[in-house]
C-alpha positions as CSV (number, residue, x, y, z in Angstrom):
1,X,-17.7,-33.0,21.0
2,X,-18.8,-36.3,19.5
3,X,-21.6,-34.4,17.6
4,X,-19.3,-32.1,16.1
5,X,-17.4,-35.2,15.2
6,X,-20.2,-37.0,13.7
7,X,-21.4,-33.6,11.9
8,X,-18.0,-33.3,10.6
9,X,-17.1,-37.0,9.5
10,X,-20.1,-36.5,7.0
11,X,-18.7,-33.4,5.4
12,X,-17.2,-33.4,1.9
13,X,-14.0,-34.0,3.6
14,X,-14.1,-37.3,3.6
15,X,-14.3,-37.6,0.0
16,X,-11.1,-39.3,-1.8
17,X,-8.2,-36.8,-3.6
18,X,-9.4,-37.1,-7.3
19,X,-13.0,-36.6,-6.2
20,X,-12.4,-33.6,-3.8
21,X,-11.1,-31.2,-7.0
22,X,-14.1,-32.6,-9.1
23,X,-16.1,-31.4,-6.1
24,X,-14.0,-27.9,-5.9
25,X,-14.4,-27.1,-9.4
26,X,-18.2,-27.8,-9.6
27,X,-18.5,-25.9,-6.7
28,X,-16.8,-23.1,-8.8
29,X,-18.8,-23.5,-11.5
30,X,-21.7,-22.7,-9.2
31,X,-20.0,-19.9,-8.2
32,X,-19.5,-18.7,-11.7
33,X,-22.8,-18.7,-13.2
34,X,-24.0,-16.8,-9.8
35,X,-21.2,-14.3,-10.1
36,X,-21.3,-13.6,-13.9
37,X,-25.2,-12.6,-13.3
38,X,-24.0,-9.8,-11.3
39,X,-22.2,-8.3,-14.1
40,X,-23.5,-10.0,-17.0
41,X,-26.4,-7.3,-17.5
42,X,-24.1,-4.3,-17.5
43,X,-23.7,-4.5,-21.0
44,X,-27.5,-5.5,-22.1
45,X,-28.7,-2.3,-20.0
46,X,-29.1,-0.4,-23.3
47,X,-30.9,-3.2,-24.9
48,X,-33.0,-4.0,-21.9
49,X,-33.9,0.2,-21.8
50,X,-34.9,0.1,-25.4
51,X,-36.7,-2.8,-25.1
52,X,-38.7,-2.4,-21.9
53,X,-38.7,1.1,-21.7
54,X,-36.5,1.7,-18.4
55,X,-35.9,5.2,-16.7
56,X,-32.1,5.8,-16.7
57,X,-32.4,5.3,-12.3
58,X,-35.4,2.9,-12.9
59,X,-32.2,0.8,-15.0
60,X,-30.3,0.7,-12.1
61,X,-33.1,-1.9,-10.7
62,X,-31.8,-4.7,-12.9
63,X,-28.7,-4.8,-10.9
64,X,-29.5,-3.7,-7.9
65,X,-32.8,-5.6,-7.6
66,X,-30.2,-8.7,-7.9
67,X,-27.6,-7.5,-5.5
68,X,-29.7,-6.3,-2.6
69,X,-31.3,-9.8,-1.8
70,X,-27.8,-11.2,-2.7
71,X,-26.1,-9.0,-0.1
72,X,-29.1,-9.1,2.3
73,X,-29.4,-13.3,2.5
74,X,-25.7,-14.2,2.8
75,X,-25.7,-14.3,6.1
76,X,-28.9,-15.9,7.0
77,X,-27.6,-18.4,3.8
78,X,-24.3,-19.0,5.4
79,X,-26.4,-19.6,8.5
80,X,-28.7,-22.4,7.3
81,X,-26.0,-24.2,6.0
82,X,-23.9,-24.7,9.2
83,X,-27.9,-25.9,10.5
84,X,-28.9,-28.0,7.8
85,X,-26.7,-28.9,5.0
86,X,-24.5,-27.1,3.3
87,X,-24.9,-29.3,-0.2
88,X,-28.8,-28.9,0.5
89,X,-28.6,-25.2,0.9
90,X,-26.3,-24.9,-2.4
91,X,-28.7,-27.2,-4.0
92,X,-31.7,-25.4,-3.3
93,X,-30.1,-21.7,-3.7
94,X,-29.0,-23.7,-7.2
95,X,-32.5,-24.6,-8.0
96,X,-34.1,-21.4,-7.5
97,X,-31.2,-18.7,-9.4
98,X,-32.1,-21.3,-12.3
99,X,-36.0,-21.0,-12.3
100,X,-35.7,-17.1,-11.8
101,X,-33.2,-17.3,-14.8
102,X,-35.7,-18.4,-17.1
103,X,-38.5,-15.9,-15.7
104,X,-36.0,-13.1,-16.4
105,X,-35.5,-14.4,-19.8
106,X,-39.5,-14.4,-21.1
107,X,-39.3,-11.4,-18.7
108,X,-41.7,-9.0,-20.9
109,X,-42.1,-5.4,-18.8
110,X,-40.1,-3.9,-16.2
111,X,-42.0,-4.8,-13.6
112,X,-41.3,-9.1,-13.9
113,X,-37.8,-8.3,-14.4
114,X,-37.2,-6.4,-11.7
115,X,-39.1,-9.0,-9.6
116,X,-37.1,-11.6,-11.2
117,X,-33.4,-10.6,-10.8
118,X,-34.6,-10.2,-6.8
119,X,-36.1,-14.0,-6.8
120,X,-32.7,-14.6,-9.0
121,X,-30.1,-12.7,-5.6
122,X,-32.2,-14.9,-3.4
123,X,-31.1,-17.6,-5.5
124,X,-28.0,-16.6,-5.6
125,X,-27.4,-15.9,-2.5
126,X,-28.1,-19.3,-1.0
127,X,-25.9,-21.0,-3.5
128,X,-22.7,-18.9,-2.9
129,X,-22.9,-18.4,1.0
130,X,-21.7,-21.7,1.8
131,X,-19.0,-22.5,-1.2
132,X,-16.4,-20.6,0.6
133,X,-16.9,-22.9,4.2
134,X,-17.2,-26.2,2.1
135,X,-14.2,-25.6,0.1
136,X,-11.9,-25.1,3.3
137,X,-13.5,-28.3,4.8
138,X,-12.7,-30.1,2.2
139,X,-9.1,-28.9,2.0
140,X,-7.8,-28.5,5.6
141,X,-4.2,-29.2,4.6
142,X,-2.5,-25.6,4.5
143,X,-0.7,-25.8,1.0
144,X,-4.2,-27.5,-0.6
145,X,-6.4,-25.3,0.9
146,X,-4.7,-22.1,-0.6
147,X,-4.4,-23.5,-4.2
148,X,-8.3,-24.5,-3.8
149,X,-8.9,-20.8,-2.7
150,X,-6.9,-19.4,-5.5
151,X,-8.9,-21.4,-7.8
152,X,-12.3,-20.1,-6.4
153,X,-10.9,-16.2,-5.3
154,X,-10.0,-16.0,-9.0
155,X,-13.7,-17.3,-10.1
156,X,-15.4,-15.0,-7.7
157,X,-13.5,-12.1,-8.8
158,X,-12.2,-13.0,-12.5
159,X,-16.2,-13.3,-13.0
160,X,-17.4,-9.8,-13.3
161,X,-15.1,-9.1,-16.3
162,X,-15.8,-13.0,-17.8
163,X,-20.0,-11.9,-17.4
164,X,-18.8,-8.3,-19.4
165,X,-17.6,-10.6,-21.9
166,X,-20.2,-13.3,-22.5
167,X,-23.0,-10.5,-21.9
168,X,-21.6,-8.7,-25.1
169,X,-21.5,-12.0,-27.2
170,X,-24.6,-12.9,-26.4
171,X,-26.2,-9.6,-26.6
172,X,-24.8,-8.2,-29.9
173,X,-25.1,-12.4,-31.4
174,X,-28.3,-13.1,-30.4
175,X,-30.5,-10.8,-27.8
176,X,-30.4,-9.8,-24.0
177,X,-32.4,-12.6,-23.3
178,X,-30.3,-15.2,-23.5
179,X,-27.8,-13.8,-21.0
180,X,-30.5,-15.8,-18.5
181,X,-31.3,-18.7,-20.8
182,X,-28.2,-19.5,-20.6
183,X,-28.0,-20.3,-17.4
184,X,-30.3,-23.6,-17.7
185,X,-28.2,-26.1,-19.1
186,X,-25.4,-24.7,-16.9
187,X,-28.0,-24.7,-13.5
188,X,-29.1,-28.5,-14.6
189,X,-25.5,-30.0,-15.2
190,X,-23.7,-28.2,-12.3
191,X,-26.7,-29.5,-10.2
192,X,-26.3,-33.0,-10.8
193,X,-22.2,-33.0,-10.6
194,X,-23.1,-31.7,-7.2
195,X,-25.2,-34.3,-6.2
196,X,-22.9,-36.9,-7.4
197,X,-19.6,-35.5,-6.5
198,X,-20.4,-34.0,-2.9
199,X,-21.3,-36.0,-0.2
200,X,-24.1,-35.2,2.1
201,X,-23.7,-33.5,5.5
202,X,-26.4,-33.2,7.8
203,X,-25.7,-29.9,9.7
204,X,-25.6,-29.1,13.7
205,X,-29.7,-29.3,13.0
206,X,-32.5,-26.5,13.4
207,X,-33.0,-26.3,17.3
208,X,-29.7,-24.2,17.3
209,X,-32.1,-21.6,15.9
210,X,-32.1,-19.1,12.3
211,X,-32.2,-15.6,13.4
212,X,-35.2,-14.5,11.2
213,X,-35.5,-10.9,12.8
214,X,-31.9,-10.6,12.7
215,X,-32.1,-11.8,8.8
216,X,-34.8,-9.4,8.1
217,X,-33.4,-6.3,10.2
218,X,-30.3,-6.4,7.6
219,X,-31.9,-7.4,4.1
220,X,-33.9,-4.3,5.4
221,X,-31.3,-2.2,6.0
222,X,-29.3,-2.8,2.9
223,X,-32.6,-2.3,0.6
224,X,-33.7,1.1,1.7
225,X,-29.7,2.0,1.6
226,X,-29.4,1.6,-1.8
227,X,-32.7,2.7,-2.7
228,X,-31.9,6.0,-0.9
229,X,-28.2,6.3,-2.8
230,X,-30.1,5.8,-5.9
231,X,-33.3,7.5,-5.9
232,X,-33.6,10.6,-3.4
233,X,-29.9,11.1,-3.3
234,X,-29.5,10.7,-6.8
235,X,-33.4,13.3,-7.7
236,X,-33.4,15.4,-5.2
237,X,-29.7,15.9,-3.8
238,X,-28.0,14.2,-0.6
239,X,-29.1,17.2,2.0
240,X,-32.9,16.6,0.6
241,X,-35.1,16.0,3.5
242,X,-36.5,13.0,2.0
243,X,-33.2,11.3,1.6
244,X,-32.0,12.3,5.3
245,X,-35.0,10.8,6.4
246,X,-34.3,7.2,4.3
247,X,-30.5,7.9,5.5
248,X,-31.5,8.1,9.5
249,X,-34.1,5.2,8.8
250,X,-31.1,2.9,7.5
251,X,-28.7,3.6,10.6
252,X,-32.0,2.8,12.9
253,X,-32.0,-0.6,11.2
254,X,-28.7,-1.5,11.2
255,X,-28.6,-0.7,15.3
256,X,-31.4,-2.8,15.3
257,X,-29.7,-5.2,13.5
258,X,-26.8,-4.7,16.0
259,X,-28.7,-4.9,19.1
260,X,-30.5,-8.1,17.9
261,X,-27.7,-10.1,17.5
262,X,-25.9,-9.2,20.9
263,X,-28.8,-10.0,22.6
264,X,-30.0,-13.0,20.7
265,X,-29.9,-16.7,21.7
266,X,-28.8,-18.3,18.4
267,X,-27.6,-14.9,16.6
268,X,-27.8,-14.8,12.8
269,X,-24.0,-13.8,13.1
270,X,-22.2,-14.3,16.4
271,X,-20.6,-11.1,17.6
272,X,-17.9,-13.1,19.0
273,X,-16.2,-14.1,15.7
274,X,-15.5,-10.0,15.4
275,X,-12.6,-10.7,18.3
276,X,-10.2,-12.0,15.7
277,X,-8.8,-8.9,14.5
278,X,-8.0,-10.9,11.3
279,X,-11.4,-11.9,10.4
280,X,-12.8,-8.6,11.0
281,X,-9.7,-6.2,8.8
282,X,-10.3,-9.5,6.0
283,X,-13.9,-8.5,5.6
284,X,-13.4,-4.6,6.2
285,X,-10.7,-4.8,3.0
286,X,-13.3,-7.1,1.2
287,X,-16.3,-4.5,1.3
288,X,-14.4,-1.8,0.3
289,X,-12.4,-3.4,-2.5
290,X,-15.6,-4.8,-3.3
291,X,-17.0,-1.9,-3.5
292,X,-14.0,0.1,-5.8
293,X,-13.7,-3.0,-8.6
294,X,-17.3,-4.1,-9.0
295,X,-17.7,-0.1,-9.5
296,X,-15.1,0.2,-12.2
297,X,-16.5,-2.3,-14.0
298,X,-19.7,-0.8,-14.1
299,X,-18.4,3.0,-15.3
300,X,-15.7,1.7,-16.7
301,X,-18.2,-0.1,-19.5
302,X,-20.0,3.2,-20.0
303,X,-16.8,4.9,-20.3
304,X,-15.9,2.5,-23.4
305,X,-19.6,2.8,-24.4
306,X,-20.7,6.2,-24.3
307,X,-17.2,7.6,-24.8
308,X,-15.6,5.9,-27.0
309,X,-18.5,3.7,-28.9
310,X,-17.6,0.6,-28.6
311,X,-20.3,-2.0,-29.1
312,X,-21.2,-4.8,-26.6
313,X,-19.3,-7.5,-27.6
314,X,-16.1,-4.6,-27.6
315,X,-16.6,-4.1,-24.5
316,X,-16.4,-7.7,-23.4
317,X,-12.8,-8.1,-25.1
318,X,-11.8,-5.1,-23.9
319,X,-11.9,-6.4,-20.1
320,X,-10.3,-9.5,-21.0
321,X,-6.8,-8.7,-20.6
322,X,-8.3,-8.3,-16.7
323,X,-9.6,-11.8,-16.7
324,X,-6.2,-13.4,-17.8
325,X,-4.1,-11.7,-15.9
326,X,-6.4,-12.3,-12.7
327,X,-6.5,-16.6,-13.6
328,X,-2.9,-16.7,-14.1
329,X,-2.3,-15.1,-10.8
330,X,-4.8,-16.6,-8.9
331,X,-4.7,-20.2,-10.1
332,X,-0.9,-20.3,-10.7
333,X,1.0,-18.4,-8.8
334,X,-1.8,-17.2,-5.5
335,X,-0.4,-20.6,-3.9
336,X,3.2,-20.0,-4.0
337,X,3.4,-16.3,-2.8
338,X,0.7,-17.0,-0.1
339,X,3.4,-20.0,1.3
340,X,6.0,-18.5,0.2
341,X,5.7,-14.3,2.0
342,X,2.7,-15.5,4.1
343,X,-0.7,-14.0,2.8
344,X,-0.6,-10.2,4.3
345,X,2.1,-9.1,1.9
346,X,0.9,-10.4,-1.1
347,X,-3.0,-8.3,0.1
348,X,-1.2,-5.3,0.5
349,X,1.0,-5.7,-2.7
350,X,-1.9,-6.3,-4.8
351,X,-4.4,-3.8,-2.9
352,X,-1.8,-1.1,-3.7
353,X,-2.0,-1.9,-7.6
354,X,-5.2,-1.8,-8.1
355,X,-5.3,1.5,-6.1
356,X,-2.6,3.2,-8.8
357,X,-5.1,1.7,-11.6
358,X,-7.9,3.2,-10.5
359,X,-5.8,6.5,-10.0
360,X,-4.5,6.5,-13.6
361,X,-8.1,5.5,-15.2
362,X,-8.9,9.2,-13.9
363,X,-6.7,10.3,-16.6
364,X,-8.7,9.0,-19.5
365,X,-9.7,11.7,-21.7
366,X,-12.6,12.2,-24.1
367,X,-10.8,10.8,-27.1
368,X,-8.7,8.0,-25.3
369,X,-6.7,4.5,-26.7
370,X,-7.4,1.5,-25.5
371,X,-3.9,0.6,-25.5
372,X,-2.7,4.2,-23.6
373,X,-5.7,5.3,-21.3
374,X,-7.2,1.5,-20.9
375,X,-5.0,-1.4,-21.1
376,X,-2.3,-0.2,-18.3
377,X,-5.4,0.2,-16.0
378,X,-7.3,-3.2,-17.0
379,X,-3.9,-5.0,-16.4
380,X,-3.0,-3.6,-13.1
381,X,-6.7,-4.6,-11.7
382,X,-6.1,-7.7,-13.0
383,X,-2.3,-7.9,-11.5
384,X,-3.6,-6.5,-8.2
385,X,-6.5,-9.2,-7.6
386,X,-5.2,-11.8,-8.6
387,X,-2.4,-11.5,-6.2
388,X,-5.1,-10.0,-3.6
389,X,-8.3,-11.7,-3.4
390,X,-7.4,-15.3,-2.8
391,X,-4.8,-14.0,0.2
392,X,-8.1,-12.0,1.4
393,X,-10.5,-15.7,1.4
394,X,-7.9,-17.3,3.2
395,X,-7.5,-14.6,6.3
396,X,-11.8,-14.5,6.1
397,X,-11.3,-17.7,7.2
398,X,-7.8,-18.9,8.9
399,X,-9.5,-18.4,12.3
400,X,-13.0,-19.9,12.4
401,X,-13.8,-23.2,14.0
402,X,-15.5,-25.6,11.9
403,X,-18.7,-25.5,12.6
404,X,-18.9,-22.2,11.7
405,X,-17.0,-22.1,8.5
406,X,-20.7,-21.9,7.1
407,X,-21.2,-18.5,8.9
408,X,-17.7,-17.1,8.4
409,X,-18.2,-18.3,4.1
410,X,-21.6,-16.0,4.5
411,X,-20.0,-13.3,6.6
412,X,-17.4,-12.9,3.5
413,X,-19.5,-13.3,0.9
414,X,-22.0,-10.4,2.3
415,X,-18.8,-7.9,2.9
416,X,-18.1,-8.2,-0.9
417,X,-21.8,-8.2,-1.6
418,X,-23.0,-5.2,0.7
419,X,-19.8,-3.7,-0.6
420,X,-20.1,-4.3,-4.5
421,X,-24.2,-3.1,-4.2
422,X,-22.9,0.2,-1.7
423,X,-20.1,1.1,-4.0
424,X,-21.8,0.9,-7.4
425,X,-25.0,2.7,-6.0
426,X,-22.7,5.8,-4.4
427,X,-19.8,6.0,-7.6
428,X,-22.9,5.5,-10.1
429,X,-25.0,8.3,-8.4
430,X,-21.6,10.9,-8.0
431,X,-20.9,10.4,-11.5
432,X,-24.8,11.1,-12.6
433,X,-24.8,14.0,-10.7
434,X,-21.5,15.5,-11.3
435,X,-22.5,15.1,-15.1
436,X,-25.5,16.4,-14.9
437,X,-24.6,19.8,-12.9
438,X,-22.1,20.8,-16.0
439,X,-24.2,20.2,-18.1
440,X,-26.9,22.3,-16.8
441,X,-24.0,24.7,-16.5
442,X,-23.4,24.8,-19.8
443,X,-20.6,21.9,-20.6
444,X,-20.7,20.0,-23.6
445,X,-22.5,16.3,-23.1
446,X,-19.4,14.0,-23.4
447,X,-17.1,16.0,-21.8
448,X,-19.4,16.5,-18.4
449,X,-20.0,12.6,-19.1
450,X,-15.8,12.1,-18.7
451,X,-15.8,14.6,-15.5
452,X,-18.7,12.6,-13.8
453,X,-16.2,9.2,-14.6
454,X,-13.2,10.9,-13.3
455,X,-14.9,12.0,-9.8
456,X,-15.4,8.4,-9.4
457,X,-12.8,6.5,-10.2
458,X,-10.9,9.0,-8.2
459,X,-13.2,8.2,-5.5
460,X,-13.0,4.5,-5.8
461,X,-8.7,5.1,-6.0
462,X,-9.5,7.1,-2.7
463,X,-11.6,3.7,-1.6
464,X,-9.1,0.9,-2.0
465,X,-6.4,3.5,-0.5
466,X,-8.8,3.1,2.4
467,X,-8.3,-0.8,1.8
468,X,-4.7,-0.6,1.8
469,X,-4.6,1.5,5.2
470,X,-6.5,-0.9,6.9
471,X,-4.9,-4.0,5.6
472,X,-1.8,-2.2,7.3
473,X,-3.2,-1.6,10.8
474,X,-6.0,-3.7,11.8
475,X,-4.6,-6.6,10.1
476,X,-1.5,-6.7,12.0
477,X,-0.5,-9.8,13.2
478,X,0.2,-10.2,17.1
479,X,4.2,-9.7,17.9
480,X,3.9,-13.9,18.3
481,X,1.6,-14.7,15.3
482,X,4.9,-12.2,13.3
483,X,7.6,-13.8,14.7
484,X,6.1,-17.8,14.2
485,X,5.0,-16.0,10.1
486,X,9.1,-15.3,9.9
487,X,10.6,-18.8,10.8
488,X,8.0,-20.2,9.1
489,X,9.2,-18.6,6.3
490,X,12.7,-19.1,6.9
491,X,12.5,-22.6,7.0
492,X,10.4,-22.9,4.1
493,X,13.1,-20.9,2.3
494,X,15.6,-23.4,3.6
C-alpha cells in the first residue's frame, strides 16, 4: 500500500487547478495530431495513387499500415505506462509519430511510405494509450473528471472529420506531403508543454513484468486479420482457400493470445478486469461503434468524391457540420447529461442516432444534395457522439483501480482501434466487391459504385444497432448500482 501511495503521490494529480487543464489540453493536443493521422490521408489517397503509383488494395496500406501497429501496441503501450511512466511513455510514443511524420513526408515510393505510416501507428500508439488513464488521475473528482473526458471523447472522435478537413486544405493548397510535415512544429511544441506542464511519475517499475509474447501474439493477430479482409477476401472471394486458411490462422492467434494471458505471471492484460460487466459492454460498444463511424468516414469521402465530384478541400467542409455538432456536445453539454441522467442513457440515446444516420445515408442516390442526402446524416453522427463517446470513456474507466488506469486507457483505446482498422477493412472490401460484381454484370460504373456504398452503410447501421443492443443488456447496472443511479439523481434534481 505505501508503494501504491508513493507511485501515486507523483502522478499528475498532484499538480495545482490552473495547471491540471493546461496539462489536459496538451494532452489533447497529443491526442489530436495522433488521431487526425488516422484520417487525414483519406482524402490525399488519390494524390498519393497518382503520385506513387498505388494499386487500388495496395492504397489501402497507407491506412492500414498506420492502424494495424496502432491497434496492435495499445495494450502493450497502456501496459508500459502503468510500469514506467506514463509522461515518459507519451513522450517517447510523441517523439517517434513525429520522426516517422517527416519520413512519410520525403516519403518517395510505396514501399517507405508504407513502412513509414507503420513506424508512425507505433508512434502513435504509445502516445495515446496512456492519455485516457492520466487524464482520470488527474481529475478524480466526479463532476471534473467528466468535463475533462468530454473535452478529450470529443478530440478523439471530433478528429477523424477535423483530419478530413485539414487533409483537403492542405492537399488541394499545397501537396499530400504536407499532411506529415505538419505534424513537426505541432510534435516539438506539444512535446515541450508536456514536459513543463506534467509532472513526472515513476511507475510500479519493470519487475512487475511486459508481456512481450502476449504483445506479439495480438499485433499478430490483428495484422494478418486485416491483411486477409483486404487482400484474399477482397481477390479471390471470402470462401477462397487461401483466405480460409489466413481466417483459421487469425483465430489460432488470438487463442494463443487468450491462453497466454490466463496463464501468464504479469499478463499484458489481466483477464480479471473483464469481471466488471461495465468495462467489458464499454469496450464491446467502442469496437463496434468504432468500427461503423471511422468506416463512414472513409466511404462516405468517396461517396462525395467519386459520386458527386467534390474536390478535397469539399470534402473537408462538407464533414464539418459533424465536427461542430460533436464539440458543442461533447465539451458543453457531455458534463451535464452525464450528471444529470447518469452516463447509460445519454450512450444509448446517442448510439441510437447515429444508428438512424447511417440508416438514412443508404438512401443517397447517384445524383444527391448535400443539404437532402448528406447534411441530415453528417448532423445526426455528430448529435449521436457527441452525446455518446464521452459517456462511453467514462464507463471504460468508472471501475479500475489506479494502478491500472494505464491498462484500462490501453484496453479502450485498442477496442476503438481494432475496431476502426476491422470495420474499415470489411465495409471497404463489401463495398469493392459488391461494385465490382455489377459491373461485371453489366451495371453502369457509378451506379454499381452507389450499390457497393449502400451495402455498407447498411451494414455499419446494422453494426451500431449491434452497439445499441448491447449497451442495453450487458451494460445493465446491478439492481443496487440502479437504485443508488436513481436517488442520486433525485437529489441532484432537488
Amino acid at each position: 500500500m505505501h508503494a501504491t501511495t508513493d507511485t501515486l503521490a507523483t502522478t499528475p494529480a498532484a499538480q495545482g487547478g490552473r495547471s491540471r487543464w493546461l496539462a489536459l489540453y496538451t494532452l489533447c493536443a497529443g491526442m489530436l495530431m495522433i488521431v487526425l493521422d488516422v484520417t487525414v490521408v483519406n482524402v490525399a489517397l488519390p494524390s498519393m495513387q497518382d503520385d506513387l503509383g498505388f494499386t487500388n488494395s495496395g492504397l489501402a496500406w497507407v491506412v492500414n499500415g498506420y492502424m494495424i501497429p496502432f491497434g496492435g501496441l495499445l495494450l502493450l503501450a497502456g501496459r508500459l505506462g502503468d510500469l514506467i511512466g506514463r509522461r515518459t511513455v507519451f513522450l517517447s510514443g510523441l517523439t517517434l509519430f513525429t520522426a516517422a511524420s517527416i519520413l512519410c513526408g520525403v516519403a518517395g515510393s510505396q514501399e517507405i511510405l508504407v513502412a513509414a505510416r507503420f513506424i508512425q501507428g507505433a508512434g502513435g500508439a504509445l502516445t495515446s494509450a496512456v492519455i485516457l488513464g492520466m487524464i482520470v488521475t488527474l481529475f478524480p473528482e466526479p463532476r471534473e473528471q467528466a468535463k475533462a473526458i468530454g473535452i478529450y471523447a470529443f478530440v478523439a472522435s471530433a478528429g477523424g472529420s477535423i483530419g478530413l478537413l485539414a487533409g483537403g486544405v492542405l492537399t488541394q493548397a499545397i501537396n499530400w506531403h504536407w499532411i506529415f510535415f505538419v505534424n513537426l512544429p505541432i510534435g516539438l511544441v506539444t512535446g515541450l508543454l508536456a514536459l513543463r506542464l506534467i509532472e513526472k511519475d515513476k511507475g510500479l517499475g519493470l519487475g512487475r513484468g511486459t508481456d512481450i509474447p502476449g504483445a506479439l501474439l495480438i499485433t499478430a493477430a490483428l495484422m494478418v486479420g486485416v491483411f486477409t479482409i483486404v487482400k484474399p477476401a477482397a481477390e479471390l472471394g471470402w470462401t477462397a482457400g487461401r483466405t480460409v486458411a489466413l481466417g483459421l490462422l487469425t483465430l489460432t492467434l488470438l487463442a494463443g493470445f487468450i491462453v497466454r494471458e490466463a496463464t501468464a505471471a504479469n499478463p499484458l492484460v489481466p483477464l480479471r478486469i473483464f469481471k466488471s460487466r461495465t468495462l467489458t459492454g464499454a469496450n464491446l460498444v467502442q469496437a463496434l461503434s468504432a468500427s461503423g463511424m471511422f468506416g463512414i468516414f472513409f466511404l462516405g469521402s468517396l461517396y462525395l468524391e467519386r459520386v458527386l465530384g467534390y474536390s478535397a478541400l469539399e470534402i473537408g467542409l462538407a464533414f464539418l457540420p459533424t465536427t461542430v455538432i460533436m464539440g458543442l456536445l461533447s465539451v458543453r453539454y457531455s458534463e451535464k447529461l452525464i450528471t444529470r441522467f447518469g452516463p447509460r442513457k445519454p450512450l444509448i440515446t446517442g448510439l441510437a442516432l447515429i444508428t438512424v444516420g447511417l440508416a438514412l445515408f443508404t438512401q443517397a442516390p447517384v445524383g444527391g444534395e448535400y443539404v437532402v442526402h448528406v447534411l441530415p446524416v453528417l448532423a445526426l453522427l455528430g448529435l449521436g457522439a457527441g452525446m455518446c463517446f464521452p459517456a462511453l470513456m467514462g464507463l471504460a474507466m468508472a471501475d479500475v483501480k489506479p494502478e491500472d488506469a494505464g491498462l484500462a486507457s490501453g484496453v479502450a483505446g485498442t477496442s476503438g482501434q481494432v475496431g476502426a482498422a476491422l470495420g474499415l477493412a470489411v465495409l471497404a472490401t463489401l463495398a469493392a466487391t459488391r461494385t465490382t460484381n455489377l459491373q461485371s454484370s453489366g451495371k453502369p460504373a457509378v451506379e454499381a459504385l452507389i450499390d457497393g456504398y449502400h451495402l455498407s452503410f447498411g451494414i455499419a447501421a446494422a453494426i451500431m444497432a449491434l452497439a445499441v443492443g448491447i449497451a442495453l443488456t450487458v451494460m445493465r447496472p446491478a439492481k443496487r448500482d440502479a437504485e443508488q443511479e436513481t436517488a442520486d439523481i433525485v437529489l441532484e434534481a432537488a
